[in-house]
MMTF fields as JSON, N, C-alpha, C and O atoms, coordinates in Angstrom:
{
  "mmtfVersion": "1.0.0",
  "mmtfProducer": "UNKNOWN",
  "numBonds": 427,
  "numAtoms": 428,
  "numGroups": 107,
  "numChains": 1,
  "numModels": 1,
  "chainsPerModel": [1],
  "groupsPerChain": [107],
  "chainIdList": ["A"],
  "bondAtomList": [4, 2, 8, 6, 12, 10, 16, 14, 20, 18, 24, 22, 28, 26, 32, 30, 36, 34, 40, 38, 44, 42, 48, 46, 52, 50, 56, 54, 60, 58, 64, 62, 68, 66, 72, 70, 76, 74, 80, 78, 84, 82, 88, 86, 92, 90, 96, 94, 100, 98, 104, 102, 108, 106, 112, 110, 116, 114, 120, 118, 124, 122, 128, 126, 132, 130, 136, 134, 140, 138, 144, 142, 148, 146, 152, 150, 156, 154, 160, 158, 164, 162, 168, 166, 172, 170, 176, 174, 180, 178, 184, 182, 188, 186, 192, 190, 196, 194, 200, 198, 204, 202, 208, 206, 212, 210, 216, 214, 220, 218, 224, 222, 228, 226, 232, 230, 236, 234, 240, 238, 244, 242, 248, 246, 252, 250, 256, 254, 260, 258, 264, 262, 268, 266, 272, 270, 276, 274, 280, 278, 284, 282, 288, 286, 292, 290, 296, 294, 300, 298, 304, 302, 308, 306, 312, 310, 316, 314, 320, 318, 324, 322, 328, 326, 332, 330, 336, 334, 340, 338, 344, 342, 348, 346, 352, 350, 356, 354, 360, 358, 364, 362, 368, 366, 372, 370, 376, 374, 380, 378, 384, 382, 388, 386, 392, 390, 396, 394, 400, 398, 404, 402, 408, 406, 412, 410, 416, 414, 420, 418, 424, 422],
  "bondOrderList": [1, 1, 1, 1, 1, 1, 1, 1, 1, 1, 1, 1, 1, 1, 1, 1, 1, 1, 1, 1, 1, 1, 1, 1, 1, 1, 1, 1, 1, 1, 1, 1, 1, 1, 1, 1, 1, 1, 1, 1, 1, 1, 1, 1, 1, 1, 1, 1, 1, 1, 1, 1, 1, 1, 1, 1, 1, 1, 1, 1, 1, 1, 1, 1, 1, 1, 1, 1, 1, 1, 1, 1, 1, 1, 1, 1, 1, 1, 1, 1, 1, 1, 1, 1, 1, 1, 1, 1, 1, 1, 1, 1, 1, 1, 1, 1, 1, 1, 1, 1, 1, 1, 1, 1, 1, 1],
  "groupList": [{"groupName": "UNK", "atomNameList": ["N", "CA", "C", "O"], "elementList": ["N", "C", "C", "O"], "formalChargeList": [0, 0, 0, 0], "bondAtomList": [1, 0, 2, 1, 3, 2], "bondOrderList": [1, 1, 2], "singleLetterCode": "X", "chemCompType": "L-PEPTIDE LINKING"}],
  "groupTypeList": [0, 0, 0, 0, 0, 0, 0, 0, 0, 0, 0, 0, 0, 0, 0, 0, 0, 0, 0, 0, 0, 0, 0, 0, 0, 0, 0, 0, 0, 0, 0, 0, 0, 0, 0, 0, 0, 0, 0, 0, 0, 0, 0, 0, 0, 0, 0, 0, 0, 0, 0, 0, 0, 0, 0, 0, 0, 0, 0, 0, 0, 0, 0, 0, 0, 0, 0, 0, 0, 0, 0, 0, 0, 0, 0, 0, 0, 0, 0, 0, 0, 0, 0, 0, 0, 0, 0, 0, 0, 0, 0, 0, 0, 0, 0, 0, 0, 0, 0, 0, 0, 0, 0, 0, 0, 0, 0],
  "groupIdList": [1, 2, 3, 4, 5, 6, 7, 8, 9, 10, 11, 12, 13, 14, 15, 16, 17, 18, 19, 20, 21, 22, 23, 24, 25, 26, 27, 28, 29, 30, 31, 32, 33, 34, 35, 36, 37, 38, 39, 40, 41, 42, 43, 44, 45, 46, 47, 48, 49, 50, 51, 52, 53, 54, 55, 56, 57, 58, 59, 60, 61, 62, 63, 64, 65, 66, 67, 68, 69, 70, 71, 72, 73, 74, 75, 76, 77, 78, 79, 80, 81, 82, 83, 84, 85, 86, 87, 88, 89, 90, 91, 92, 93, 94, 95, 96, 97, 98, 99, 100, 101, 102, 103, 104, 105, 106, 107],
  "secStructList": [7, 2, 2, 2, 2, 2, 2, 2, 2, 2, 6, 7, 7, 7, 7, 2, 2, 2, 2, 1, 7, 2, 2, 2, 2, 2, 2, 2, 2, 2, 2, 2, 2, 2, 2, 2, 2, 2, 2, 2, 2, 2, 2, 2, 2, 2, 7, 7, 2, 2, 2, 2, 2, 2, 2, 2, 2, 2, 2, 2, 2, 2, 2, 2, 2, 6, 2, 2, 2, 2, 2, 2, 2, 2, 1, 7, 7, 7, 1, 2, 2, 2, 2, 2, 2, 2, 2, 2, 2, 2, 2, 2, 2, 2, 2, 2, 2, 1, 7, 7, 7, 7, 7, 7, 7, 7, 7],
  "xCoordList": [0.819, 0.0, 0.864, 0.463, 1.892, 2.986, 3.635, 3.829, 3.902, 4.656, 3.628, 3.979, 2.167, 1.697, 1.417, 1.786, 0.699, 0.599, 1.836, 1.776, 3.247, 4.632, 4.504, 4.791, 4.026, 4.618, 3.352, 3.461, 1.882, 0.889, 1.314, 1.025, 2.266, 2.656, 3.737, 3.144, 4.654, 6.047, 5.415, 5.877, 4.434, 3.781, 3.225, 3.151, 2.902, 1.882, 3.183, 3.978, 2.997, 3.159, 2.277, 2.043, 1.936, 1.141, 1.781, 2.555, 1.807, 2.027, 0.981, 0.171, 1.26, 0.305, -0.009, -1.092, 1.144, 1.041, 0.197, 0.046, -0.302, -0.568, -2.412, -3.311, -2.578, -3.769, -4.502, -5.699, -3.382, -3.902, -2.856, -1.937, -2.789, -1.707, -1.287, -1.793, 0.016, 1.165, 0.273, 0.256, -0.259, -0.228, -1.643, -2.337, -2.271, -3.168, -2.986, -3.555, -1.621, -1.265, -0.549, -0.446, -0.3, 0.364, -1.056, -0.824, -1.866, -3.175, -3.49, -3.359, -4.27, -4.548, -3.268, -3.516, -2.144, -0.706, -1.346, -1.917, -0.857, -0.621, -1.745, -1.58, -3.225, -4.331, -4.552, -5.424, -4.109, -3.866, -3.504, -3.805, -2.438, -0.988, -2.164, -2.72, -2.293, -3.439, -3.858, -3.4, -4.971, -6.124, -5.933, -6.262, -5.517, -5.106, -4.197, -4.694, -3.032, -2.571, -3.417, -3.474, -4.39, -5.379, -6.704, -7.278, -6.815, -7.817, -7.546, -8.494, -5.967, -5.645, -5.173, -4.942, -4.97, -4.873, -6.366, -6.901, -6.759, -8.946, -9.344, -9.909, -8.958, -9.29, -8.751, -9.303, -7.111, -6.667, -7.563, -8.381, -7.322, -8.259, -9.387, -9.574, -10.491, -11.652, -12.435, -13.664, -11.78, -12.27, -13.587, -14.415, -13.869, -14.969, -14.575, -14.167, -14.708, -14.454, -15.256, -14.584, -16.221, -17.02, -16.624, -16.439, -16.176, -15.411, -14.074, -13.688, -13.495, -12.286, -12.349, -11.613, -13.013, -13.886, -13.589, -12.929, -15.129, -15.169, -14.259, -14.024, -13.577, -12.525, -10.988, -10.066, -11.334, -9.687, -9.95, -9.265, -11.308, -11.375, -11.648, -11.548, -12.063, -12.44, -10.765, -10.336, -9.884, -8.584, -7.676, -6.865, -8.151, -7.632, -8.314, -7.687, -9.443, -10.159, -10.023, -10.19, -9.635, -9.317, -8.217, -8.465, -7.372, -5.87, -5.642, -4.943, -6.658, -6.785, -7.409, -6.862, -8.277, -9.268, -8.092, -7.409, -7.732, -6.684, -5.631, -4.948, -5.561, -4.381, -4.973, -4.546, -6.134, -7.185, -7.254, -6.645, -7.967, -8.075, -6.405, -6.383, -5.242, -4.438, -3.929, -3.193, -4.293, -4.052, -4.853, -4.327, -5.79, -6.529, -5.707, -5.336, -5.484, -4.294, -3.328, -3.213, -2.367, -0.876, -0.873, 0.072, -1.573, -1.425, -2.688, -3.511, -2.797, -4.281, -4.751, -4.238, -6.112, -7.215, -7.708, -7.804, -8.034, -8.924, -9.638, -9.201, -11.256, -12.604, -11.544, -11.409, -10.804, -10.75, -9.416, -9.511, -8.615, -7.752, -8.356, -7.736, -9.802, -10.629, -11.044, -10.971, -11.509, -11.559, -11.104, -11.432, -9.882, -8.255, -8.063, -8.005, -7.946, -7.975, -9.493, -9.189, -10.913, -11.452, -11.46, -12.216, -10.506, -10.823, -9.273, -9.026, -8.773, -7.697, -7.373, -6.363, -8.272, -8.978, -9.821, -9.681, -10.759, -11.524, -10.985, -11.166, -10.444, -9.667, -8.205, -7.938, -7.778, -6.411, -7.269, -6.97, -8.737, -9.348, -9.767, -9.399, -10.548, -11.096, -10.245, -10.591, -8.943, -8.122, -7.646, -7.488, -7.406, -6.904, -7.524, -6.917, -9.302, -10.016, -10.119, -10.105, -10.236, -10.159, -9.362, -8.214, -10.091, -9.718, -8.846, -9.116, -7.31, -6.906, -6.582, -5.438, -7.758, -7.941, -6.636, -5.492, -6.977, -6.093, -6.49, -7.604, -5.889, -6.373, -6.575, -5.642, -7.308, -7.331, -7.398, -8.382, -6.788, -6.356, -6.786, -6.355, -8.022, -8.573, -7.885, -7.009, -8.133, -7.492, -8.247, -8.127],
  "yCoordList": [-1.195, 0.0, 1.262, 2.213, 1.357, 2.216, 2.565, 3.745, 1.638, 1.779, 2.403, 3.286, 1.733, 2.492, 4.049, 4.959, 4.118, 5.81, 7.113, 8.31, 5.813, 6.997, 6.979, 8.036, 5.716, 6.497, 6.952, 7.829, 6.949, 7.75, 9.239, 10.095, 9.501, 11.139, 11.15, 11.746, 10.921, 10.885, 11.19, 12.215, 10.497, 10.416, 11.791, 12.086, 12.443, 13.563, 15.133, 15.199, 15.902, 16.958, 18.538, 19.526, 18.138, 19.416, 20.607, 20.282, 22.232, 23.065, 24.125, 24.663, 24.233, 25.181, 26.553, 26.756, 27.251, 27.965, 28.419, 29.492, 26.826, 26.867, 26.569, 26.29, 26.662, 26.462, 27.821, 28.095, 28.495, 29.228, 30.867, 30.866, 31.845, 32.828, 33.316, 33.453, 33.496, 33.805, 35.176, 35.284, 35.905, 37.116, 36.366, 37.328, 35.61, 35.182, 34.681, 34.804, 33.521, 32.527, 33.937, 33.871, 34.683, 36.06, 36.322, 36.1, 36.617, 37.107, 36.575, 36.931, 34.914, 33.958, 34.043, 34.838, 33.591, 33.188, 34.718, 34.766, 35.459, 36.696, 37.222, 37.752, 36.543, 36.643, 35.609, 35.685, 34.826, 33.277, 32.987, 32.129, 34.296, 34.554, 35.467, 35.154, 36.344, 37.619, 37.319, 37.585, 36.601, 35.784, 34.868, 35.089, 34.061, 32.763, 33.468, 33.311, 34.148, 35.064, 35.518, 34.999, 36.732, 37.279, 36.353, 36.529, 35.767, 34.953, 33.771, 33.1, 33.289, 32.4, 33.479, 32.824, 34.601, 35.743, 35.995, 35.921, 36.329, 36.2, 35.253, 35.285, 34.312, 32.709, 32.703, 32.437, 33.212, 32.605, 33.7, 33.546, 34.529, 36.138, 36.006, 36.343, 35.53, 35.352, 34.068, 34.133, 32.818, 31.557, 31.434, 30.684, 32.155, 32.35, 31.989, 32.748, 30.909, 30.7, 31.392, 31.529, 31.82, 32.796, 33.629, 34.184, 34.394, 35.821, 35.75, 36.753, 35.063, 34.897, 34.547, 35.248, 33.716, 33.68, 35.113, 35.585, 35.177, 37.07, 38.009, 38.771, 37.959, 38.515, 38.64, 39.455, 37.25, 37.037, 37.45, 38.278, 36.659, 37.469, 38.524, 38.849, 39.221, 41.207, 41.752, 42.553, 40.992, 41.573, 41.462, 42.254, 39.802, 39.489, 40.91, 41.72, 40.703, 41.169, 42.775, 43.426, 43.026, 44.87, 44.972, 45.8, 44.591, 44.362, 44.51, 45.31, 43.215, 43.171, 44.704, 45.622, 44.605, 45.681, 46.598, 46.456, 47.354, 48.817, 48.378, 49.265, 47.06, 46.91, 47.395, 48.178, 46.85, 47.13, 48.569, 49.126, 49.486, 50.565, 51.503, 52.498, 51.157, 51.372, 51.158, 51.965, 50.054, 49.75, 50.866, 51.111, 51.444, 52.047, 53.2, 53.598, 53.672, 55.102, 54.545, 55.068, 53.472, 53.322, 52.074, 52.115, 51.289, 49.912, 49.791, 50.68, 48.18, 47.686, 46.821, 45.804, 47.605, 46.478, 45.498, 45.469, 44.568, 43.538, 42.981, 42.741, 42.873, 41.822, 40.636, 40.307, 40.113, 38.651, 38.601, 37.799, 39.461, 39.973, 39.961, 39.622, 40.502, 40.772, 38.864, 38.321, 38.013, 36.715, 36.036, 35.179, 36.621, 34.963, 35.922, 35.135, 37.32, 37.594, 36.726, 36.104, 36.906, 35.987, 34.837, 34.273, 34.028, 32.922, 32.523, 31.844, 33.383, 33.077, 33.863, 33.932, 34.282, 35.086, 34.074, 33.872, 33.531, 32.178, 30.755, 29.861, 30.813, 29.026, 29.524, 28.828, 30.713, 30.769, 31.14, 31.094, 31.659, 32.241, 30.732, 30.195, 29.866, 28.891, 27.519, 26.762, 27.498, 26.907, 26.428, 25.291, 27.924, 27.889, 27.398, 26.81, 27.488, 27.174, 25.894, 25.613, 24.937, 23.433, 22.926, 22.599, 22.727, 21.859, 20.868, 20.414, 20.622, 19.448, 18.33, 17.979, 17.74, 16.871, 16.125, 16.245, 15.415, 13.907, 13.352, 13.451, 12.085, 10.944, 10.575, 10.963, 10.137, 9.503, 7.994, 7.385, 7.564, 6.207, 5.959, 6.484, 4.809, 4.246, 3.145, 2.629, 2.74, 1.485, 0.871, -0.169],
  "zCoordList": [0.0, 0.0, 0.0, -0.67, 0.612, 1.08, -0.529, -0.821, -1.376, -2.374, -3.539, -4.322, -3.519, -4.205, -4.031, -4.773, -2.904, -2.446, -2.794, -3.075, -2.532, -2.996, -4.429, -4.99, -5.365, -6.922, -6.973, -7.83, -6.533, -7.331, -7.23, -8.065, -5.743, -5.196, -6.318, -7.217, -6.67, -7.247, -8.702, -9.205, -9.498, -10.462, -11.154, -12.347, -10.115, -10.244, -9.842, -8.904, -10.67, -10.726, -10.378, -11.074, -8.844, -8.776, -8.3, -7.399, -8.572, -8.025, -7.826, -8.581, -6.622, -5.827, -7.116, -7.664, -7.32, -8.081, -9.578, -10.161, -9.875, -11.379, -10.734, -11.527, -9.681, -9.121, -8.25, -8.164, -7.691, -6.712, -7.065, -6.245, -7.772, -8.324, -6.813, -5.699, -7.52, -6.3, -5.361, -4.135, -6.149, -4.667, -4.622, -4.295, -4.698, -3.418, -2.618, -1.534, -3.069, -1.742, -0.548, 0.677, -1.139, -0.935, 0.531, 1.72, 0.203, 0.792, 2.136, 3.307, 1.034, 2.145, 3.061, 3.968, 3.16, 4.208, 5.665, 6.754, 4.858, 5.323, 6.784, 7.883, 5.739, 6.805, 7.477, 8.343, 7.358, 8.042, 9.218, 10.048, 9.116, 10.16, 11.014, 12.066, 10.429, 11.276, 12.167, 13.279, 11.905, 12.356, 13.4, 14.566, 13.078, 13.799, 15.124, 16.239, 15.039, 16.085, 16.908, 18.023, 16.521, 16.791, 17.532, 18.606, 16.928, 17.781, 18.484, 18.889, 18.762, 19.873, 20.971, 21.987, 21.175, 22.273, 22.855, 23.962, 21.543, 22.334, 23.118, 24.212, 22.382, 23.161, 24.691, 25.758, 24.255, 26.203, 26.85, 27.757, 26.366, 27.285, 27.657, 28.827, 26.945, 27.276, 27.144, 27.183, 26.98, 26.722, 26.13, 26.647, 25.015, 23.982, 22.693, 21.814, 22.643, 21.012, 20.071, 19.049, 19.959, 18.955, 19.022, 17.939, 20.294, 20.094, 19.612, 19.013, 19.698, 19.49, 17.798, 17.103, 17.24, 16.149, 14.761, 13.835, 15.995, 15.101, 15.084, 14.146, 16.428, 16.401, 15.624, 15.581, 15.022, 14.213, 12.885, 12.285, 12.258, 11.312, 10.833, 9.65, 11.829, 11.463, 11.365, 10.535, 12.585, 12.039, 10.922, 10.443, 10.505, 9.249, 7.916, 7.232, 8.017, 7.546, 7.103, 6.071, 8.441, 8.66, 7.791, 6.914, 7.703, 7.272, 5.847, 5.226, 5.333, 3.769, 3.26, 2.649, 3.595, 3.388, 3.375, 2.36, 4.079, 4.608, 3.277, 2.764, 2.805, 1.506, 0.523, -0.325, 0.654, -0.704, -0.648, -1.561, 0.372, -0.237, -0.303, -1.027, 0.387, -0.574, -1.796, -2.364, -2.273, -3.671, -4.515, -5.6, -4.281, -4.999, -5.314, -6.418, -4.145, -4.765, -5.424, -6.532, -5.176, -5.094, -6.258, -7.046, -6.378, -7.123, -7.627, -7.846, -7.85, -8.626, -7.515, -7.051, -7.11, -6.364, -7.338, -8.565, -6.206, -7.019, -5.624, -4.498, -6.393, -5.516, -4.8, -3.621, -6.167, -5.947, -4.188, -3.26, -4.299, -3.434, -1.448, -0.44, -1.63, -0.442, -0.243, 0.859, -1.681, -1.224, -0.597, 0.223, -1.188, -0.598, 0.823, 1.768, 1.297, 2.401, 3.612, 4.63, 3.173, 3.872, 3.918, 4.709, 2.969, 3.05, 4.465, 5.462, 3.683, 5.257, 6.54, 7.24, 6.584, 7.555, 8.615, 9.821, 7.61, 8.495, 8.583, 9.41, 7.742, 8.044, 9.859, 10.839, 9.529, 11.009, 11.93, 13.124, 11.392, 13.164, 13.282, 14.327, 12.3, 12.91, 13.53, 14.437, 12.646, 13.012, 14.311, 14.756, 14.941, 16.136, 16.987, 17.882, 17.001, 17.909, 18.261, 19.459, 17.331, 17.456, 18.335, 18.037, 20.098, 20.862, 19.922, 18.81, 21.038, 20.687, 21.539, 21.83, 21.958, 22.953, 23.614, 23.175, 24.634, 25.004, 25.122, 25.635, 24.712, 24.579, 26.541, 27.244, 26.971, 28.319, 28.632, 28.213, 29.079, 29.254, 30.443, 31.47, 30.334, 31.704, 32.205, 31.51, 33.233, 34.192, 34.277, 34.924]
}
Protein backbone atom coordinates (compact mmCIF):
# COMPACT_ATOMS: atom_id res chain seq x y z
CA UNK A 1 0.00 0.00 0.00
CA UNK A 2 2.99 2.22 1.08
CA UNK A 3 4.66 1.78 -2.37
CA UNK A 4 1.70 2.49 -4.21
CA UNK A 5 0.60 5.81 -2.45
CA UNK A 6 4.63 7.00 -3.00
CA UNK A 7 4.62 6.50 -6.92
CA UNK A 8 0.89 7.75 -7.33
CA UNK A 9 2.66 11.14 -5.20
CA UNK A 10 6.05 10.88 -7.25
CA UNK A 11 3.78 10.42 -10.46
CA UNK A 12 1.88 13.56 -10.24
CA UNK A 13 3.16 16.96 -10.73
CA UNK A 14 1.14 19.42 -8.78
CA UNK A 15 2.03 23.07 -8.02
CA UNK A 16 0.31 25.18 -5.83
CA UNK A 17 1.04 27.96 -8.08
CA UNK A 18 -0.57 26.87 -11.38
CA UNK A 19 -3.77 26.46 -9.12
CA UNK A 20 -3.90 29.23 -6.71
CA UNK A 21 -1.71 32.83 -8.32
CA UNK A 22 1.16 33.80 -6.30
CA UNK A 23 -0.23 37.12 -4.67
CA UNK A 24 -3.17 35.18 -3.42
CA UNK A 25 -1.27 32.53 -1.74
CA UNK A 26 0.36 36.06 -0.93
CA UNK A 27 -3.18 37.11 0.79
CA UNK A 28 -4.55 33.96 2.15
CA UNK A 29 -0.71 33.19 4.21
CA UNK A 30 -0.62 36.70 5.32
CA UNK A 31 -4.33 36.64 6.80
CA UNK A 32 -3.87 33.28 8.04
CA UNK A 33 -0.99 34.55 10.16
CA UNK A 34 -3.44 37.62 11.28
CA UNK A 35 -6.12 35.78 12.36
CA UNK A 36 -5.11 32.76 13.80
CA UNK A 37 -2.57 35.06 16.09
CA UNK A 38 -5.38 37.28 16.79
CA UNK A 39 -7.82 34.95 17.78
CA UNK A 40 -5.65 32.40 19.87
CA UNK A 41 -4.87 35.74 22.27
CA UNK A 42 -8.95 36.20 22.33
CA UNK A 43 -9.29 32.71 23.16
CA UNK A 44 -6.67 32.60 26.20
CA UNK A 45 -8.26 36.14 27.29
CA UNK A 46 -11.65 35.35 27.28
CA UNK A 47 -12.27 31.56 26.72
CA UNK A 48 -14.97 32.35 23.98
CA UNK A 49 -14.45 30.70 21.01
CA UNK A 50 -17.02 32.80 18.96
CA UNK A 51 -15.41 35.82 20.09
CA UNK A 52 -12.29 34.90 19.49
CA UNK A 53 -13.89 33.68 16.15
CA UNK A 54 -15.17 37.07 15.10
CA UNK A 55 -12.52 38.51 16.40
CA UNK A 56 -9.69 37.04 14.21
CA UNK A 57 -11.37 37.47 11.31
CA UNK A 58 -12.44 41.21 11.46
CA UNK A 59 -8.58 41.57 12.04
CA UNK A 60 -7.63 39.49 9.25
CA UNK A 61 -10.16 41.17 7.55
CA UNK A 62 -9.32 44.87 8.66
CA UNK A 63 -5.87 44.36 7.27
CA UNK A 64 -6.79 43.17 3.77
CA UNK A 65 -9.27 45.68 3.39
CA UNK A 66 -6.68 48.82 4.61
CA UNK A 67 -4.38 46.91 1.51
CA UNK A 68 -7.18 47.13 -0.70
CA UNK A 69 -8.08 50.56 -0.24
CA UNK A 70 -4.44 51.37 -0.57
CA UNK A 71 -4.05 49.75 -3.67
CA UNK A 72 -6.53 52.05 -5.00
CA UNK A 73 -4.29 55.10 -4.76
CA UNK A 74 -0.88 53.32 -5.09
CA UNK A 75 -1.42 49.91 -7.12
CA UNK A 76 -4.28 47.69 -8.63
CA UNK A 77 -7.22 46.48 -6.36
CA UNK A 78 -8.92 43.54 -7.02
CA UNK A 79 -12.60 41.82 -5.52
CA UNK A 80 -10.75 38.65 -5.95
CA UNK A 81 -7.75 39.97 -3.43
CA UNK A 82 -10.63 40.77 -0.44
CA UNK A 83 -11.56 36.71 -1.22
CA UNK A 84 -8.26 34.96 -0.60
CA UNK A 85 -7.98 37.59 2.40
CA UNK A 86 -11.45 35.99 3.87
CA UNK A 87 -10.82 32.92 3.05
CA UNK A 88 -7.70 33.08 5.26
CA UNK A 89 -8.98 35.09 7.56
CA UNK A 90 -11.52 32.18 8.50
CA UNK A 91 -9.67 29.03 8.04
CA UNK A 92 -6.41 30.77 11.01
CA UNK A 93 -9.35 32.24 13.16
CA UNK A 94 -11.10 28.89 12.91
CA UNK A 95 -8.12 26.91 13.01
CA UNK A 96 -6.90 27.89 16.14
CA UNK A 97 -10.02 27.17 17.91
CA UNK A 98 -10.16 23.43 17.46
CA UNK A 99 -9.72 21.86 20.86
CA UNK A 100 -6.91 19.45 20.69
CA UNK A 101 -7.94 16.87 22.95
CA UNK A 102 -6.09 13.91 25.00
CA UNK A 103 -6.37 10.94 24.58
CA UNK A 104 -7.33 9.50 28.32
CA UNK A 105 -6.36 6.21 29.25
CA UNK A 106 -8.57 4.25 31.70
CA UNK A 107 -7.49 1.48 34.19
Amino acid sequence: MKILLISFLISFNIQAQSFIPFDKQLHIGSTYIIASSVSAYTLKRTQNKRKAILIGIGAGMTIGLAKEIYDIQNGNPEMNDLLADLLGSTLGAIVVTIPLGRKRISK
